[in-house]
N, C-alpha and C positions, 0 to 999 in steps of 0.2 A: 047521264049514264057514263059508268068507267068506260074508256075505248080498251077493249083486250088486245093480242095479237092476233086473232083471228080477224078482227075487224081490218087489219091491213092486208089483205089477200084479195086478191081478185073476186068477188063475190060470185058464192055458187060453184066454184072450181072443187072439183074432185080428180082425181086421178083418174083415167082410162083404163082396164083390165089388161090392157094391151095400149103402146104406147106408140102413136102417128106421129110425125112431121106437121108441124102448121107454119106457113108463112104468112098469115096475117097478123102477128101477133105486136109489130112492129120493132123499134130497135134497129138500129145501124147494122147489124150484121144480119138482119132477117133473112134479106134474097140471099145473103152468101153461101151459109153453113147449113150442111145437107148430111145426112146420117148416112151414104155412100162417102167413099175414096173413089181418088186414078180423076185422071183426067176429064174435063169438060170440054175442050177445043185444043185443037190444031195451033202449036207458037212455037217454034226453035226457038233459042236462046240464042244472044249474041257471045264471042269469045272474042276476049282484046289480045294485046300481044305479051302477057305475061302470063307465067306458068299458071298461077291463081287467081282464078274465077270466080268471087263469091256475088251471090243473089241473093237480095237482102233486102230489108228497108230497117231503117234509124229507131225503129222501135229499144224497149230495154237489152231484148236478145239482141237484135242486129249489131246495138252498137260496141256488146263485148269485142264482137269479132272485129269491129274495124277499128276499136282501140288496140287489141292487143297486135293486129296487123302494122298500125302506126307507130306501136311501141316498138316492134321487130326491126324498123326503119329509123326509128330514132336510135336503138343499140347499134346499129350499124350492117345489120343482115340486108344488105340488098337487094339478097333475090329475096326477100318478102314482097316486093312489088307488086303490084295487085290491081284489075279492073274489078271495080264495084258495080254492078247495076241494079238500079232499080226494078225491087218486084214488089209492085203497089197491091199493096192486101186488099184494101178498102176498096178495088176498082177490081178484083179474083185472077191477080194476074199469077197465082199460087196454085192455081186449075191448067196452065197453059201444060201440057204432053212434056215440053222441054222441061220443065221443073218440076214436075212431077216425076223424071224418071230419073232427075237426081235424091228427090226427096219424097220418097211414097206418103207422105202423111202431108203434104202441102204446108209447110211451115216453114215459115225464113227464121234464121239462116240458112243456105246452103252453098256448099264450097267444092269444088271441084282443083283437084292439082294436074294440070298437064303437063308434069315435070315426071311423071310416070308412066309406064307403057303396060297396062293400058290406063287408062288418066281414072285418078282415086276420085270417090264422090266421097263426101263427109254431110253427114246433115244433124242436128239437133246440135244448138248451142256450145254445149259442154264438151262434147263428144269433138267438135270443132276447135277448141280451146287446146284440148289435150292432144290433138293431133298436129295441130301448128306449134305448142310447145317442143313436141318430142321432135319433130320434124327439125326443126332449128337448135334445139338443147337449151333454150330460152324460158324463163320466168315458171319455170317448173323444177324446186330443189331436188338433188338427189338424194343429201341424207335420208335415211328412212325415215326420221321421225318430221320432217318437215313437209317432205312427201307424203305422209301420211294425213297432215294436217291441213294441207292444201286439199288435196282429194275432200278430207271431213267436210269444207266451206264448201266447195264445190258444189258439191254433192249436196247438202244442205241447199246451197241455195236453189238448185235445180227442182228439190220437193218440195219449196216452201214458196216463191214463185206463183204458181198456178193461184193461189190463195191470195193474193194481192193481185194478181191481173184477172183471170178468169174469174173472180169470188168479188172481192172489193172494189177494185176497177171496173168490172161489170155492173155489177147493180148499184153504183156510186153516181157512177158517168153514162153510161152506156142504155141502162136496160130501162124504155119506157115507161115504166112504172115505178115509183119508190116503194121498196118496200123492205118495210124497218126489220122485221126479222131476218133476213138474209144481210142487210150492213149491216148491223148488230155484230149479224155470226163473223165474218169478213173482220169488221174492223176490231174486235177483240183478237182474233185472231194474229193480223197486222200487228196491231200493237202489239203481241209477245214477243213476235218475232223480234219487233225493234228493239227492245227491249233484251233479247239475248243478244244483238251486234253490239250494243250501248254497253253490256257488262263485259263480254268480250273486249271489247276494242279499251278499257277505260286499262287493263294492263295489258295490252299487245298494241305496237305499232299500227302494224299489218295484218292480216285477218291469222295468218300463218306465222307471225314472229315477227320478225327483225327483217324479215323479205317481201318485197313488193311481188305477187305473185299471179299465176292467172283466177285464184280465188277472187283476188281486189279486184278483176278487170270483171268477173262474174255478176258481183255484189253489188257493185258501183252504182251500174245504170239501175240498179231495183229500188236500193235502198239506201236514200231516200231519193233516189234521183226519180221514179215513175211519179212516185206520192208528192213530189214539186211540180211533174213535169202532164205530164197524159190525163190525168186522174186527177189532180188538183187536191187532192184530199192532204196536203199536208198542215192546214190549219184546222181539219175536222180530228185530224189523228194528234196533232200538238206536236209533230215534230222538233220542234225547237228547245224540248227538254231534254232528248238523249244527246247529249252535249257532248260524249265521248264519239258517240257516231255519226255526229257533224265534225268535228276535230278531223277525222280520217276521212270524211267525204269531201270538204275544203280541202286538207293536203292534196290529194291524186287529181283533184277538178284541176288545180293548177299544172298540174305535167302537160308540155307541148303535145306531146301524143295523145292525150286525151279530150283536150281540146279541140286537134282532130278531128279525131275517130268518131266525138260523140255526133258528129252535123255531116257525115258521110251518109248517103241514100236517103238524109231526111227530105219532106216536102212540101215542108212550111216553117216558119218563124222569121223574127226579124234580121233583116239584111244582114248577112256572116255568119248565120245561124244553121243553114242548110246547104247540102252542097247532093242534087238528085245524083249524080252520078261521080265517079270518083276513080280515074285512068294512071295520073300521075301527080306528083309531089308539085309543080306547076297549076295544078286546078284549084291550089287553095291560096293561091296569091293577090287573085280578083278579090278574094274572100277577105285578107288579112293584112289587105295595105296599110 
């Protein structure tokens, strides 16, 4: 007998009239994610000796912010200097009171500037990106029309994102069960996307033009860097044909400051690979002898 799509569903499942919470359903995020916000327990935050505080961990989001922070450093901005600490998703340290009343939605990145009175919080990736640009006058053009073009990526990749991690990455890697109509929908999906950086990028340097900007620092870790990297999925999607958007992912891999950035608050990979916590420009020498 043909096997349909229906036959790849959990047998018997129908929707509820009304829709509960189940935690047995298994999957690596099961205990964590709860259909309530705000906090679960009692945790200050620790604060080091630089103006900026970011709470993070090495994922695709986290690690725009701590390349474009190493890029600031590599330009020569010195007060970009910055304590990193780790806030381990996988273990709900995104519940602790302290990070939570920088970030009501529990998601890392979040950044905090004590160089203000009273001290700025910034939370969601992008929103973090464009505030440490303006902050410093760095990797954000002024012409309008490049300005404008940056923002396009940005913003682009901020809506298209969720759909490679939460979509593809989830029911790829993550979610107990395989089930081919949801990767189906995911990895079609994925693939367009690649597919518009690859026709992009095959006449544009940079995602923006002729400028390295904080679009490329947005873009970088997703694509194709998730689909190498978390997700494994880059031999199921056949990455190695969008040829113009590995050209542009190889160039920026190779920048000092991205090399960096990218192994700041991670907390695994092979030796020089990770670096949990990240104080000063000293912490990466153990790393890079």
């Amino acid at each position: 007998m043909k096997e349909t799509t229906r036959d790849n569903q959990p047998k018997g499942y129908e929707p509820a009239k009304v829709w509960r919470p189940k935690t047995d359903h298994g999957g690596q995020f099961a205990t964590i994610n709860r259909p309530e916000s705000g906090a679960r327990f009692q945790q200050e935050l620790p604060v080091g000796k630089h103006p900026l505080q970011l709470y993070s961990q090495g994922t695709p989001n986290g690690q725009k912010i701590t390349i474009m922070l190493e890029e600031l450093l590599e330009a020569g901005y010195s007060d970009a200097e910055y304590d990193a600490w780790l806030i381990d998703i996988f273990k709900g340290d995104q519940f602790g009171s302290g990070f939570v009343d920088i970030n009501p939605n529990s998601k890392i990145p979040a950044l905090v500037d004590h160089s203000t009175n009273p001290p700025t919080r910034v939370f969601e990736s992008g929103s973090i990106l464009v505030y440490l640009a303006e902050r410093f006058g760095a990797f954000l053009p002024t012409t309008p029309l490049a300005r404008a073009e940056t923002f396009n990526w940005l913003m682009w990749q901020m809506g298209s994102a969720p759909f490679v991690g939460g979509g593809l990455g989830h029911f790829y890697a993550y979610a107990p069960i395989k089930i081919e109509y949801a990767i189906d929908r995911y990895a079609m999906e994925t693939k367009r996307q690649l597919h518009v950086l690859d026709t992009h990028l095959a006449t544009h340097e940079y995602l923006a033009g002729d400028q390295y900007t904080i679009a490329d620092m947005a873009v970088w870790p997703w694509y194709p860097g998730s689909l190498y990297g978390v997700y494994g999925t880059h031999e199921f999607l056949e990455v190695e044909q969008y040829t113009h958007l590995l050209r542009w992912y190889k160039a920026i891999a190779q920048r000092p400051a991205v090399t960096r950035g990218r192994i700041v608050n991670r907390t695994s990979g092979a030796p020089g690979e990770f670096l949990r916590e990240r104080h000063d420009d000293a912490d990466f020498k153990t790393l890079f002898k």
